[in-house]
gemmi code that builds the backbone of each chain (N, CA, C; Angstrom):
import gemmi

chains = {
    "A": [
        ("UNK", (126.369, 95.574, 82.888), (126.426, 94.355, 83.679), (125.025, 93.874, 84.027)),
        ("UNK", (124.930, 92.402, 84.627), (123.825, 91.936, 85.128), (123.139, 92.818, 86.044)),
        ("UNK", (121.628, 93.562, 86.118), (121.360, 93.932, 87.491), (120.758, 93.182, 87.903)),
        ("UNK", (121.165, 93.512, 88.963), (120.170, 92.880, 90.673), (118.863, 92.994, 90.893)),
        ("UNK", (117.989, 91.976, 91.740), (117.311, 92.530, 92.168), (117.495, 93.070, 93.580)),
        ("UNK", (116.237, 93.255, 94.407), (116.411, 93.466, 95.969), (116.236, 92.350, 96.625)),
        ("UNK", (117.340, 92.129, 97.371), (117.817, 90.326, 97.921), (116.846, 91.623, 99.524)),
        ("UNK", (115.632, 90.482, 99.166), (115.141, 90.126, 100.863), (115.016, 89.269, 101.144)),
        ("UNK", (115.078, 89.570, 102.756), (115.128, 88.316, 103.692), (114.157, 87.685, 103.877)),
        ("UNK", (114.232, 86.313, 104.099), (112.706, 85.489, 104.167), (113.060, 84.826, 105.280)),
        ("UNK", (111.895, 84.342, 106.045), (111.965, 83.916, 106.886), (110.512, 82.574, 106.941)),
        ("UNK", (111.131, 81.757, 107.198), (109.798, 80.225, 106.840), (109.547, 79.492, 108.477)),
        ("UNK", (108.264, 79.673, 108.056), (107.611, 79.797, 109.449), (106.631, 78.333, 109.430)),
        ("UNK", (106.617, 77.533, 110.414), (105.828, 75.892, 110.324), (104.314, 76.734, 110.212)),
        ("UNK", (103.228, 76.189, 109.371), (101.826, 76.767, 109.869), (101.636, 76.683, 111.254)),
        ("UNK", (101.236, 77.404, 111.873), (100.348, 77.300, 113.739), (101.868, 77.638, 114.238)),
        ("UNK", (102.530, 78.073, 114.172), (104.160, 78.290, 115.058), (103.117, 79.842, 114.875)),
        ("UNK", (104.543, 80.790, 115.907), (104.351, 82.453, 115.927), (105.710, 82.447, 114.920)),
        ("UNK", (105.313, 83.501, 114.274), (106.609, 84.166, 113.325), (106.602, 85.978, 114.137)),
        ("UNK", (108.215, 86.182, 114.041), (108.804, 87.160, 114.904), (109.042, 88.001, 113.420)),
        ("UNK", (108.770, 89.121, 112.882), (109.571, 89.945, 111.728), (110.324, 91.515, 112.548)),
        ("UNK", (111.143, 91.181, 112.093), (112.379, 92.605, 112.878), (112.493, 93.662, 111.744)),
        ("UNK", (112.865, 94.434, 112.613), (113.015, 95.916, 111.417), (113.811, 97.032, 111.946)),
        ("UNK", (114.861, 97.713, 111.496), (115.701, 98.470, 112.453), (115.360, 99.679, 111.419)),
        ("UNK", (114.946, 100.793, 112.478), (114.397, 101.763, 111.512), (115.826, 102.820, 111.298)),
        ("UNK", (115.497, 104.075, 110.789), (116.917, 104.882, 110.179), (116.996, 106.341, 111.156)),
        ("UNK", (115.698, 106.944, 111.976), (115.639, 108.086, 112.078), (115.179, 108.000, 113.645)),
        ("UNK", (116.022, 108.494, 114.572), (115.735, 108.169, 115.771), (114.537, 109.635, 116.175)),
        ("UNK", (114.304, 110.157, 115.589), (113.537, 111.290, 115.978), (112.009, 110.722, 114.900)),
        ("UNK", (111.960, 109.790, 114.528), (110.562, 109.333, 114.014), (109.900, 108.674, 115.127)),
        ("UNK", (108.495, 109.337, 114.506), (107.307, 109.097, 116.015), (106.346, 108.403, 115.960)),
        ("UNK", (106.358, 107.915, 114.362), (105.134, 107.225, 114.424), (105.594, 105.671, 113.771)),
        ("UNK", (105.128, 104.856, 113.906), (105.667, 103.268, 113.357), (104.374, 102.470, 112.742)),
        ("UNK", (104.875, 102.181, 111.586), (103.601, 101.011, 110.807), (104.345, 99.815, 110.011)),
        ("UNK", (103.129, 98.706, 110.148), (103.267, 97.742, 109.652), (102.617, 97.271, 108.346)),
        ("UNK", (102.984, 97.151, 107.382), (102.139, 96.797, 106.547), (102.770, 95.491, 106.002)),
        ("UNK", (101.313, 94.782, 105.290), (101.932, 93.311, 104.140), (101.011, 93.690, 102.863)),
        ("UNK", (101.992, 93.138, 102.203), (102.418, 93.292, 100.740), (102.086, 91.790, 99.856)),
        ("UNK", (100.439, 91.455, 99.234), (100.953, 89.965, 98.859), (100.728, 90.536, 97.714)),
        ("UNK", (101.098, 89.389, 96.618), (101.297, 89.716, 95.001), (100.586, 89.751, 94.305)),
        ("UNK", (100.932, 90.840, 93.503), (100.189, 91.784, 92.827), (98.844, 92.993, 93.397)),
        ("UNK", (99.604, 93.205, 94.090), (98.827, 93.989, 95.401), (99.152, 94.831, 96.150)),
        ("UNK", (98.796, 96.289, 96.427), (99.681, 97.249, 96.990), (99.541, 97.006, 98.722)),
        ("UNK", (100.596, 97.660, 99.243), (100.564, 97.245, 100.832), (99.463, 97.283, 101.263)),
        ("UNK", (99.097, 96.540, 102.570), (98.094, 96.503, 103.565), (98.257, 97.128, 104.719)),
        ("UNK", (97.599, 97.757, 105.123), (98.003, 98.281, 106.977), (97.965, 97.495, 107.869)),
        ("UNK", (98.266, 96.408, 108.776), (98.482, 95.414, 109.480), (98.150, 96.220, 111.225)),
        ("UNK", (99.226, 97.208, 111.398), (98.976, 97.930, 112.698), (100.235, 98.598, 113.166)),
        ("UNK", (99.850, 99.783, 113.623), (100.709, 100.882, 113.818), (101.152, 100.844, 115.275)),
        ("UNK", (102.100, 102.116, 115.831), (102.259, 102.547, 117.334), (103.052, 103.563, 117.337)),
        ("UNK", (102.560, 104.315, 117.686), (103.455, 105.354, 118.325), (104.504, 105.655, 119.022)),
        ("UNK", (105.450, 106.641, 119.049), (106.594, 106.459, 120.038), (106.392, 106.460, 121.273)),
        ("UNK", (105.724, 106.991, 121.511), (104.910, 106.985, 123.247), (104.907, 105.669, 123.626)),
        ("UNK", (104.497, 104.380, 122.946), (104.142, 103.128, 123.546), (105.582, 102.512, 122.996)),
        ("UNK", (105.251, 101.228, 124.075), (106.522, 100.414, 123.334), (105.788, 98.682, 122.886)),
        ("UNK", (104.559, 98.594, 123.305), (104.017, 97.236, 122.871), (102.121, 97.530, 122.343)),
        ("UNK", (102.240, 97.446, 121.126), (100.628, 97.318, 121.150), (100.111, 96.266, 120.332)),
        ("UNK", (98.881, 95.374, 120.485), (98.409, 94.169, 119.720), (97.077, 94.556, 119.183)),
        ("UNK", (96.874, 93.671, 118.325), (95.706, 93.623, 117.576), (95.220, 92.417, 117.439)),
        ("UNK", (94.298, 91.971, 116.445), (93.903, 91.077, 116.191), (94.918, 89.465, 115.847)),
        ("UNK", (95.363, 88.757, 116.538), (96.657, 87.761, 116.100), (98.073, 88.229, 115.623)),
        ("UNK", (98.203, 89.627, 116.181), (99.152, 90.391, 116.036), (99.934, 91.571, 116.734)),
        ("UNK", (101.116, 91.205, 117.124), (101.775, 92.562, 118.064), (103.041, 92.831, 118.033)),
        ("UNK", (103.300, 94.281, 118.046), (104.011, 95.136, 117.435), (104.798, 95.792, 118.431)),
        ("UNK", (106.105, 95.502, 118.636), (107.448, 95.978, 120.020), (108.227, 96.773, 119.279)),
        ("UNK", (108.053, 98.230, 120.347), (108.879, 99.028, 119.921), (110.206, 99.361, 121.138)),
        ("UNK", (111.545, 99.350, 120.152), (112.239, 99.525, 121.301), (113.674, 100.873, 120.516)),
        ("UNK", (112.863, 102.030, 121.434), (113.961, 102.676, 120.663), (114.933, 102.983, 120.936)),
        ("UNK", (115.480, 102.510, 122.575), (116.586, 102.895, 122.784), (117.677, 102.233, 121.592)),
        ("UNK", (117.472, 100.988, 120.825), (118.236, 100.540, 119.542), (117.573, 100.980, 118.122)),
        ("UNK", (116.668, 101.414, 118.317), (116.006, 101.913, 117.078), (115.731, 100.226, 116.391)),
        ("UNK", (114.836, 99.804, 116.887), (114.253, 98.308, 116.539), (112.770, 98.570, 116.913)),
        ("UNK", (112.218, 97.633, 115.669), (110.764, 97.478, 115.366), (110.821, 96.112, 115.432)),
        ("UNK", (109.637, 94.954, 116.460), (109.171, 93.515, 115.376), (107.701, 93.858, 115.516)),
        ("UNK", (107.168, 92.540, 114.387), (106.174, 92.226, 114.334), (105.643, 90.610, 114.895)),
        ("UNK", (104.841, 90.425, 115.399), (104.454, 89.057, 115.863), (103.221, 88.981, 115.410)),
        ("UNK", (103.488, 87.608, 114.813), (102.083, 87.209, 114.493), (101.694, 85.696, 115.169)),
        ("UNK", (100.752, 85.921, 115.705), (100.623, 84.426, 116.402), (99.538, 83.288, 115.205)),
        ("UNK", (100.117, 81.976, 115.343), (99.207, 80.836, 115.053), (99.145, 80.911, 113.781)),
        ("UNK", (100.615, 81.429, 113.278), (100.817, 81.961, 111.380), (99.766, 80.772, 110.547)),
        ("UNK", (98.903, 81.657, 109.411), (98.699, 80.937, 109.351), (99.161, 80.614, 107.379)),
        ("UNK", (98.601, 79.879, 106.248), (98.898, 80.160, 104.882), (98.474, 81.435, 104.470)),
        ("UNK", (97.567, 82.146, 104.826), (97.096, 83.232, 104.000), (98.151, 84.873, 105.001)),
        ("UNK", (99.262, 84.240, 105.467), (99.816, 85.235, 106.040), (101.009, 85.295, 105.429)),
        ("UNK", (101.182, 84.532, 104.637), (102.407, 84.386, 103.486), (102.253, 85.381, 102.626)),
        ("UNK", (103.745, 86.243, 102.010), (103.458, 88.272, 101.783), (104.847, 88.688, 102.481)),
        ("UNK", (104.999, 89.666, 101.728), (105.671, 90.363, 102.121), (105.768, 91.291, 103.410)),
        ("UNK", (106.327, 91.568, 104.317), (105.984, 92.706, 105.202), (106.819, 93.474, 105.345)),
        ("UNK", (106.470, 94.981, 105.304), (107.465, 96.150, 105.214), (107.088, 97.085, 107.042)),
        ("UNK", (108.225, 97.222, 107.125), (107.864, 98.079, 108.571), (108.379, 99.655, 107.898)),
        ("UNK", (107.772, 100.653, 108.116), (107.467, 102.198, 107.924), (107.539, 103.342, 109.002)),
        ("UNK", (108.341, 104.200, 108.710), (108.847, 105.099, 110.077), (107.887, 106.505, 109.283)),
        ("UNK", (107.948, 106.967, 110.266), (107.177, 108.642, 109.926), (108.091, 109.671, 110.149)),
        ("UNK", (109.220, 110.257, 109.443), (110.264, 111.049, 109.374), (109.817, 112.274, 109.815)),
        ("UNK", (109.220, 112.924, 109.620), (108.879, 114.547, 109.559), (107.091, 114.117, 109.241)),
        ("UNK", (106.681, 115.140, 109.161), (105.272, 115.655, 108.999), (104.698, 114.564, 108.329)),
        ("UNK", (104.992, 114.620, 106.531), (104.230, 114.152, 105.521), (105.223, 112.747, 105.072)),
        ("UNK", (106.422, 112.775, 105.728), (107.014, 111.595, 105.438), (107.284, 110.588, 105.982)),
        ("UNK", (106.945, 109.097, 104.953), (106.625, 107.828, 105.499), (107.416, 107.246, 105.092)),
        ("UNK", (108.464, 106.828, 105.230), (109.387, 105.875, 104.890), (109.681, 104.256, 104.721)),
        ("UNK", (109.949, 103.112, 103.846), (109.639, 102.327, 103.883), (110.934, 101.116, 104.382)),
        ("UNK", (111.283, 100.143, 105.073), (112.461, 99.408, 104.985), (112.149, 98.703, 104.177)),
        ("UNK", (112.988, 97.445, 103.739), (113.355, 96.497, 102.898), (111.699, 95.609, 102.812)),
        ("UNK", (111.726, 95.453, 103.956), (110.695, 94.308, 103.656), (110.916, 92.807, 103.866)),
        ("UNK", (110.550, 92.504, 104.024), (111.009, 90.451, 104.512), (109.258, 89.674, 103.956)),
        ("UNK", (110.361, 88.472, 103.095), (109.257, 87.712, 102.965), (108.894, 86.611, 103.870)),
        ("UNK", (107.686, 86.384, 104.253), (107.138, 85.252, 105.303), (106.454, 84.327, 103.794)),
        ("UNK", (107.811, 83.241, 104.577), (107.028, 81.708, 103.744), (106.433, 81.005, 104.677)),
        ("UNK", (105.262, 80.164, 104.608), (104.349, 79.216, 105.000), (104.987, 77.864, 104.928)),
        ("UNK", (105.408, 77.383, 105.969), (105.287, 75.814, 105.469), (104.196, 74.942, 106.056)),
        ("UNK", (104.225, 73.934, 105.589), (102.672, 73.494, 105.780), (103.278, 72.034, 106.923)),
    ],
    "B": [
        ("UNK", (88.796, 95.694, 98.660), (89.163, 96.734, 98.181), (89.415, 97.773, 99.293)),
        ("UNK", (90.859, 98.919, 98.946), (91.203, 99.436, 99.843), (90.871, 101.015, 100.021)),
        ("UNK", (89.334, 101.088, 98.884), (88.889, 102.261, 98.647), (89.650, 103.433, 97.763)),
        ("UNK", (90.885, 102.821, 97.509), (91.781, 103.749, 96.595), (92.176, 102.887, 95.436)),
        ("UNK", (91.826, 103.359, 94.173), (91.342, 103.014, 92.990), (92.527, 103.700, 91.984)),
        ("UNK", (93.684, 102.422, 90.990), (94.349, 103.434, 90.408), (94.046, 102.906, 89.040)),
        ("UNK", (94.529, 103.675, 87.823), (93.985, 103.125, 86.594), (95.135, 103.642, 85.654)),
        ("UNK", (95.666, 103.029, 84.591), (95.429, 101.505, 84.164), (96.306, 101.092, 85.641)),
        ("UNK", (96.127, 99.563, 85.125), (96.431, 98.378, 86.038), (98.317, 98.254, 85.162)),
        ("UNK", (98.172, 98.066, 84.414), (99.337, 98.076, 83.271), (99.639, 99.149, 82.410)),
        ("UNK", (100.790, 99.085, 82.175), (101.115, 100.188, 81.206), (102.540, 99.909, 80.329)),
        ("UNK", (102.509, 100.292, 79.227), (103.669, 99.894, 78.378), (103.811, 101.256, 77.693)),
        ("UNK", (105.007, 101.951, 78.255), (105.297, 102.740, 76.967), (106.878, 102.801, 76.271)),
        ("UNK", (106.952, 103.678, 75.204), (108.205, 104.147, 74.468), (108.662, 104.973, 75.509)),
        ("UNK", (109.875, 105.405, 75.120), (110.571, 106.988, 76.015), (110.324, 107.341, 74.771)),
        ("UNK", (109.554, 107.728, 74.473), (109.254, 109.316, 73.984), (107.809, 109.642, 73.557)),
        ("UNK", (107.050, 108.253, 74.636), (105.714, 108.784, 74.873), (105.180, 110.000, 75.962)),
        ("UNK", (104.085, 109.698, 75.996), (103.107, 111.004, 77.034), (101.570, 110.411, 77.340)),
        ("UNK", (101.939, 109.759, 79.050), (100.831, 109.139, 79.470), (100.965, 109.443, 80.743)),
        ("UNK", (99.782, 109.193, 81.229), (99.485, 109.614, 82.951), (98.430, 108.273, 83.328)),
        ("UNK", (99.117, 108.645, 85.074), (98.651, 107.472, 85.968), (97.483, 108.253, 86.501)),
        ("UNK", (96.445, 107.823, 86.765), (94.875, 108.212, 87.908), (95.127, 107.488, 89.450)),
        ("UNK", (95.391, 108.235, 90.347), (94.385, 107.374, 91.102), (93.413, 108.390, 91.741)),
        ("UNK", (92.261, 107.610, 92.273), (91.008, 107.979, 93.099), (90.691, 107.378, 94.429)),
        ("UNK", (90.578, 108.198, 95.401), (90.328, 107.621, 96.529), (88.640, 108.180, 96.982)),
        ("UNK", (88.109, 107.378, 97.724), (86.672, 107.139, 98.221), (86.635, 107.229, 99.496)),
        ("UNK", (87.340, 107.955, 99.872), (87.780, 107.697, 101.842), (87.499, 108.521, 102.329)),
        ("UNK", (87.258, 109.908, 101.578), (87.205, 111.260, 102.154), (88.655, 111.594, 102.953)),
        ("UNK", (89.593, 110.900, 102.574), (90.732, 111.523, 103.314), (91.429, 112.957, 102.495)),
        ("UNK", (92.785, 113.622, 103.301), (92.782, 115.054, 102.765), (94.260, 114.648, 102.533)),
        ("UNK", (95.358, 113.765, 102.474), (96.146, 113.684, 102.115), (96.562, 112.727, 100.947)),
        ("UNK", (97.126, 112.867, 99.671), (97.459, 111.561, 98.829), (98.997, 111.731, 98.556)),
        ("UNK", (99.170, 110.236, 98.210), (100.886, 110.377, 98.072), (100.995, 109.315, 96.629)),
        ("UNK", (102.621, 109.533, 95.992), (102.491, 108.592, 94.975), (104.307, 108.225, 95.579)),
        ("UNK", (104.682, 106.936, 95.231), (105.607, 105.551, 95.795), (105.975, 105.074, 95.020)),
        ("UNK", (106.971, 104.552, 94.312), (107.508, 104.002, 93.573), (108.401, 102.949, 94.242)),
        ("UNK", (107.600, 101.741, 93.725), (108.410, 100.533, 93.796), (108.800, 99.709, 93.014)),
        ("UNK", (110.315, 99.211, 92.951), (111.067, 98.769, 91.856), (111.550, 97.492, 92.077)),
        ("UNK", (112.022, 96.822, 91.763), (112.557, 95.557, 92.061), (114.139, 95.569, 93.003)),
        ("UNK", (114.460, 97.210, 92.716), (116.360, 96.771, 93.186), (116.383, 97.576, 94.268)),
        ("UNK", (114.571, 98.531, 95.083), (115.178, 99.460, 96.277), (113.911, 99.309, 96.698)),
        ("UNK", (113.711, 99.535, 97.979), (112.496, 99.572, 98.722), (111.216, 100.514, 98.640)),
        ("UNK", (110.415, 100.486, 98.572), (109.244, 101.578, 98.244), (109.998, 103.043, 98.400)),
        ("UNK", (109.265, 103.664, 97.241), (110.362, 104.776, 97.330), (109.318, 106.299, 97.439)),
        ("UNK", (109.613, 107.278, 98.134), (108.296, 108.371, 98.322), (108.940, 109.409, 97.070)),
        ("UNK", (107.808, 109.701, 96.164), (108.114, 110.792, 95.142), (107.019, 112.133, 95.698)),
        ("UNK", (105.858, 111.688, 95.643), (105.562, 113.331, 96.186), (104.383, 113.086, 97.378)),
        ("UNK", (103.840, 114.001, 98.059), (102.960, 113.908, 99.009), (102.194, 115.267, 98.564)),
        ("UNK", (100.868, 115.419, 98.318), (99.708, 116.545, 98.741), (99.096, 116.666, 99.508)),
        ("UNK", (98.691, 117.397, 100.686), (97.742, 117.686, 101.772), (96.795, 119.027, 101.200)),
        ("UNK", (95.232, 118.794, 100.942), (94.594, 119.743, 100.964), (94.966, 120.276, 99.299)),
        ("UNK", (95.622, 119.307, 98.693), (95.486, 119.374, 97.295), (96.909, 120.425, 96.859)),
        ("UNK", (97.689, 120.669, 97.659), (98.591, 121.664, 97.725), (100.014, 120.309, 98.116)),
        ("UNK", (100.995, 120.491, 97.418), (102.323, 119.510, 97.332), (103.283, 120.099, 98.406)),
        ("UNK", (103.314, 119.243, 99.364), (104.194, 118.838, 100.292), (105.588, 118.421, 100.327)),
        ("UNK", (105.497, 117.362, 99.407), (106.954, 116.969, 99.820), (107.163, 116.530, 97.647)),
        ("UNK", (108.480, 116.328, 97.668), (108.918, 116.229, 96.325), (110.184, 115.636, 96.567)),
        ("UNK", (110.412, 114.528, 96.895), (111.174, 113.453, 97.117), (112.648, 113.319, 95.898)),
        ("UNK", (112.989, 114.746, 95.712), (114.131, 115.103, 94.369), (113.634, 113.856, 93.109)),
        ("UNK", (112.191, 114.153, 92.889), (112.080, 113.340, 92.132), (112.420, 113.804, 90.216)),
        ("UNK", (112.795, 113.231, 89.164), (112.853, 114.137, 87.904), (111.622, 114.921, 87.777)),
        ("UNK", (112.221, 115.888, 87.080), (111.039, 116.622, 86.154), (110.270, 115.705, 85.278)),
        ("UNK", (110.617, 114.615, 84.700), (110.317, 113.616, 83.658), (108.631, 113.251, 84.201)),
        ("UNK", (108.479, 113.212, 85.507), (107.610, 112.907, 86.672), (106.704, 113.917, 86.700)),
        ("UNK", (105.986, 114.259, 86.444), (104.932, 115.872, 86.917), (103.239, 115.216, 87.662)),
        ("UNK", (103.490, 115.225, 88.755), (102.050, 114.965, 89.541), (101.122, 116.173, 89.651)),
        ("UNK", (99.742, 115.800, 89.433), (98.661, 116.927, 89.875), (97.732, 116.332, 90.636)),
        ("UNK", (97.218, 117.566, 91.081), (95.986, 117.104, 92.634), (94.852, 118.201, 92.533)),
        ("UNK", (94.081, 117.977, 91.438), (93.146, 118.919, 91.018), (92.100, 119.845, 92.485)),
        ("UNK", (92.011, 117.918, 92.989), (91.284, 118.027, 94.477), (91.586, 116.643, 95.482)),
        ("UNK", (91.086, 116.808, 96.964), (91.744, 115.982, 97.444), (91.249, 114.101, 97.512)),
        ("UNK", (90.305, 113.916, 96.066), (90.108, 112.558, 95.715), (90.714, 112.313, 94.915)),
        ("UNK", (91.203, 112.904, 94.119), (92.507, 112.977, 92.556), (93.870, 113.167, 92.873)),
        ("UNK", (94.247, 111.863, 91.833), (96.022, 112.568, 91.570), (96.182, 112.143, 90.904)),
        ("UNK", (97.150, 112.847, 89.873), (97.304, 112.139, 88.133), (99.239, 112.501, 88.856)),
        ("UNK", (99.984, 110.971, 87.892), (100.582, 111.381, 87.707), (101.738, 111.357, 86.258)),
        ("UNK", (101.575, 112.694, 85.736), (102.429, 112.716, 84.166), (103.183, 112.453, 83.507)),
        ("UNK", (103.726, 111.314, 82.902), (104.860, 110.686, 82.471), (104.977, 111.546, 81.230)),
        ("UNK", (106.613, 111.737, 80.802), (107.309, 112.509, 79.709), (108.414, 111.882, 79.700)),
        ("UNK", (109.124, 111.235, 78.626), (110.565, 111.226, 78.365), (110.915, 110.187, 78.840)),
        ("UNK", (110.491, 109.417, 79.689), (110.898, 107.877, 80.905), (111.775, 107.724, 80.037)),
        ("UNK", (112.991, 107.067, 80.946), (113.769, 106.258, 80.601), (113.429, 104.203, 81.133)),
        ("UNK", (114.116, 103.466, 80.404), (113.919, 102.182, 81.462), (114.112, 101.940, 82.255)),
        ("UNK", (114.966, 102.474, 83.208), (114.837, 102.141, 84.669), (114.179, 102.684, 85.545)),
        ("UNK", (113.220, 103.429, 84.541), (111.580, 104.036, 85.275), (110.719, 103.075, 85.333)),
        ("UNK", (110.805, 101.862, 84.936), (110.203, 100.744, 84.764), (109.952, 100.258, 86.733)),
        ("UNK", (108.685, 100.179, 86.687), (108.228, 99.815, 88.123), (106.850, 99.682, 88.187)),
        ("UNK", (106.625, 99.587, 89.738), (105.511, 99.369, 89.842), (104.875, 100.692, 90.757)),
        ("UNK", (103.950, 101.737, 90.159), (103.832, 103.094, 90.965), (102.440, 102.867, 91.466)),
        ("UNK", (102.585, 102.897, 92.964), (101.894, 103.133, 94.254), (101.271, 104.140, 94.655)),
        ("UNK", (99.495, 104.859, 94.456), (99.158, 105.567, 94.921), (98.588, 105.114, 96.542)),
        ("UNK", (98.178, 106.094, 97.508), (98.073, 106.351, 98.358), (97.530, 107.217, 99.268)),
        ("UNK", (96.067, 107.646, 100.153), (95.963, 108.450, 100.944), (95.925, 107.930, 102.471)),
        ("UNK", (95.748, 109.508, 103.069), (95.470, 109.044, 104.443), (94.811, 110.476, 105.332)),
        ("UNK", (94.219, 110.116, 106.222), (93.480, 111.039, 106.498), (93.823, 112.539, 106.630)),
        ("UNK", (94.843, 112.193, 107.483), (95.829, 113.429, 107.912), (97.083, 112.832, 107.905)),
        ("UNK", (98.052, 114.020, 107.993), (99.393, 114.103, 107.470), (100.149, 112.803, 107.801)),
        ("UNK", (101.379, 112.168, 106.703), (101.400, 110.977, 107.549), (101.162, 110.369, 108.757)),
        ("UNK", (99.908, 110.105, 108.185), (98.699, 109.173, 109.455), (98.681, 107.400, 107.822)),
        ("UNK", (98.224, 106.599, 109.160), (98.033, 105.066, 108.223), (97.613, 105.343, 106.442)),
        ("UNK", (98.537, 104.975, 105.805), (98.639, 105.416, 104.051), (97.552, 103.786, 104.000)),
        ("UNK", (96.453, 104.402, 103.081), (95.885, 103.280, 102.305), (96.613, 103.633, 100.880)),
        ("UNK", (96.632, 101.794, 100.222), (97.181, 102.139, 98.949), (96.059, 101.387, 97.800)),
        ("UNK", (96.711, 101.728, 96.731), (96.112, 101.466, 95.762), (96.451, 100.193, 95.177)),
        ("UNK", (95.921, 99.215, 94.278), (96.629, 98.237, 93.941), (98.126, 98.676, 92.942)),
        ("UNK", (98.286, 100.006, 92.313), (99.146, 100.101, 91.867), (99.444, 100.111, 90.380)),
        ("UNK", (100.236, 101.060, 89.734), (100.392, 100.854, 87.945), (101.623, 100.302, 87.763)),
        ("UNK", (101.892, 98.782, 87.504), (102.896, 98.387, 86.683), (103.169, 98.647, 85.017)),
        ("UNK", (104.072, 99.628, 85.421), (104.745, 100.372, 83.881), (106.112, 99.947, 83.904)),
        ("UNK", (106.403, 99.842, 82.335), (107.014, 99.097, 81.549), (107.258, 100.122, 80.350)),
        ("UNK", (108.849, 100.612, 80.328), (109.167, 101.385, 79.573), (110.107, 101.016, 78.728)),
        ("UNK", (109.950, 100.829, 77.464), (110.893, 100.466, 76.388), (111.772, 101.317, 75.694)),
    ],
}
model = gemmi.Model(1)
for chain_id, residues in chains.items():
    chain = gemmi.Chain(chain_id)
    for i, (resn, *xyz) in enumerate(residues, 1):
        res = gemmi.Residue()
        res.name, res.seqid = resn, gemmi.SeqId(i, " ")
        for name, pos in zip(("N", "CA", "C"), xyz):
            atom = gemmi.Atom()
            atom.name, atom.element = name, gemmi.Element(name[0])
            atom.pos, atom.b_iso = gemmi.Position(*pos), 0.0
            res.add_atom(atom)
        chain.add_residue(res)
    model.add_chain(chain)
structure = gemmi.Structure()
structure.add_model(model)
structure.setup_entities()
């Protein structure tokens, strides 16, 4: 039969608006949380992490809410801009050496 | 550049060739990992080394054989692929044990 690809979610964001990206992770005993983007032909980027200890940390035009009583991750990016258009994958830390990846969501730009 | 360097960029083989992926990292970090990403599932973890010694092995085939001579190297050994080995494979280190993974731009292979 026909295969598939992987149907992700996109989400299209006005330039200068904030774009919100959600992520519901799998392993309620994971402690560590990352963000990365993904543009094409290009392996992920590290964007910004947090630990289970915290539940809000920011960076540079960017911040990252952790809430685990639902086991939910977002990402915020403020004042989106074109060169933030990419994929973004949110990443749980299972055990020791393992990093796990979700689906991923694409951020479109509109102008 | 994300200091982790993989080579080739492309790759085309038969199943019933025998080729290997490089990557090199410049970071001085002590952990590397290799990822497989495909078009129909989300980045996928095949093995992890810390200290050049294999960690984790993600029930990946035998078809697959990774080495980690030392902790700036990792080859990893293709035998037998079938086509739906066809992807795009993701190297990766990080300082210490899953701690922030830098990646590599990645080998898109293409198996006929």
């Amino acid at each position: 039969g026909e295969s598939v690809g992987l149907h992700l979610p996109t989400l299209s964001v006005q330039e200068g608006d904030n774009s919100i990206i959600n992520c519901a992770y799998s392993n309620s005993a994971s402690d560590y949380f990352i963000w990365y983007k993904q543009e094409s032909g290009k392996g992920p980027q590290f964007i910004i992490d947090i630990r289970s200890n915290m539940d809000k940390r920011q960076g540079q035009r960017v911040t990252v809410l952790l809430n685990k009583t639902v086991k939910h991750l977002s990402l915020q990016i403020a004042a989106t801009q074109p060169g933030d258009s990419a994929v973004y994958f949110c990443a749980e830390r299972v055990s020791g050496d393992k990093i796990i990846f979700g689906k991923g969501t694409r951020l479109h730009i509109l102008p | 550049e994300t200091g982790v360097t993989q080579t080739p960029r492309h790759l085309v083989m038969g199943m019933t060739n025998k080729k290997s992926l490089k990557c090199e990292q410049h970071l001085g970090h002590n952990a590397m990992y290799w990822y497989k990403q495909s078009a129909k599932k989300p980045l996928e973890l095949m093995f992890v080394y810390n200290f050049k010694e294999q960690t984790e092995n993600n029930s990946v085939p035998s078809r697959f054989s990774p080495e980690c001579p030392n902790s700036s190297h990792l080859f990893l050994h293709l035998h037998t692929l079938q086509p739906e080995d066809s992807a795009l494979y993701l190297c990766a280190s990080s300082q210490g044990r899953g701690e922030k993974l830098f990646f590599g731009s990645g080998t898109q292979l293409s198996v006929l």
